[in-house]
GULOMAR-880750 format. One record per residue (C-alpha): chain; x negated, y, z. Coordinates in pm, 1 decimal, always signed. Each point is the difference from the previous one (the first is absolute). Example, Ala and Ser with C-alpha at 12.3 -4.5 7.8 and 13.67 -1.06 7.14 Angstrom:
// residues 2
NODE/unit/X/Y/Z
NODE/A/-1230.0/-450.0/+780.0 $
NODE/A/-137.0/+344.0/-66.0 $
END
This chain:
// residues 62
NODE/unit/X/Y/Z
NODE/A/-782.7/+34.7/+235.7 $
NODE/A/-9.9/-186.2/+329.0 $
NODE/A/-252.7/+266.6/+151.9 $
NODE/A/+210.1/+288.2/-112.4 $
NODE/A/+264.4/-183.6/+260.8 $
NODE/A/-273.4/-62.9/+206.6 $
NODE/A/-58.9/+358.1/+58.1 $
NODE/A/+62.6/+96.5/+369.7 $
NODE/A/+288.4/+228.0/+142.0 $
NODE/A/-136.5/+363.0/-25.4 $
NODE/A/+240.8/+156.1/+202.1 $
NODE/A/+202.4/+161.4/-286.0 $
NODE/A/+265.2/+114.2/+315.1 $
NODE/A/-242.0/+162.8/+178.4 $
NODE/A/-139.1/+206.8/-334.8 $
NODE/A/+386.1/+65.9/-194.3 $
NODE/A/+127.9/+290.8/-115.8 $
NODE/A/+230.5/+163.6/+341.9 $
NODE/A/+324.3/-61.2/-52.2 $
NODE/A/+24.4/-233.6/-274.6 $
NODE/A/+217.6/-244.7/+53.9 $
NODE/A/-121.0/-198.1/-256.6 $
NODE/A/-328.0/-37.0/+112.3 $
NODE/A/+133.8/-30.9/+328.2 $
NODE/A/+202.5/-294.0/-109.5 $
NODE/A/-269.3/-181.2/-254.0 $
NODE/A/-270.4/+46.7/+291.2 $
NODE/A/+235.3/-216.4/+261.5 $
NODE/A/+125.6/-253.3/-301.8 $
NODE/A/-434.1/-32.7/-58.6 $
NODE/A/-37.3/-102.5/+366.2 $
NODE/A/+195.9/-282.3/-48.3 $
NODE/A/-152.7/-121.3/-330.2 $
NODE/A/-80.4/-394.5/+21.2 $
NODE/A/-319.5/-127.0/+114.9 $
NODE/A/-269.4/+33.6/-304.8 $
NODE/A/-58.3/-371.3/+35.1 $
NODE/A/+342.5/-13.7/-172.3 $
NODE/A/-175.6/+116.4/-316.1 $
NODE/A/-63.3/-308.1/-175.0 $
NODE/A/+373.7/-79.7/+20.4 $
NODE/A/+140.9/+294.2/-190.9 $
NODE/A/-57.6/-16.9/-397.0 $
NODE/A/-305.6/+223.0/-113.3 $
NODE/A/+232.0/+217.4/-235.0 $
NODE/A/+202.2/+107.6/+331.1 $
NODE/A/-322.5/+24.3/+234.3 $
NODE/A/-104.1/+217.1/-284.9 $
NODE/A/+280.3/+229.7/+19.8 $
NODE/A/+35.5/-0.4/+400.3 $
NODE/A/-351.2/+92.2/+19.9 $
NODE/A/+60.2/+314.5/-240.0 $
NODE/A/+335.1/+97.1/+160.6 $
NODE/A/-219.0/-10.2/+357.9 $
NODE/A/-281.2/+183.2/-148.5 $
NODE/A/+235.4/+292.3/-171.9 $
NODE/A/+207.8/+77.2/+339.8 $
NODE/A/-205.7/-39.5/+172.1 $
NODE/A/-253.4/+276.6/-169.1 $
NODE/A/+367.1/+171.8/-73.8 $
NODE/A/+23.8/+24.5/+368.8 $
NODE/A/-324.9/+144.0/+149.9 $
END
């Protein structure tokens, strides 16, 4: 779970879809995501989920 978060920015602005402005807008809300050392304090059930949500836009927006 916790390496999932632990899993460096890849630079999903730099490698969206043109001109989607949903991938334009999840790639700036990622670059302000908490530090991963914040992992331990969020409940595994939601680090869970976050980490799936990141991994699925993110892959939606290459």
């Amino acid at each position: 779970m916790a390496a999932a978060l632990a899993i460096p920015l890849t630079g999903c602005a730099a490698t969206m879809g043109a001109g989607d402005a949903g991938c334009a807008s999840y790639a700036e809300a990622r670059l302000a995501r908490p530090a991963v050392e914040t992992v331990a304090e969020v409940p595994p059930d939601w680090a869970n989920w976050i980490a799936d949500l990141d991994d699925r836009m993110t892959g939606t927006c290459r």
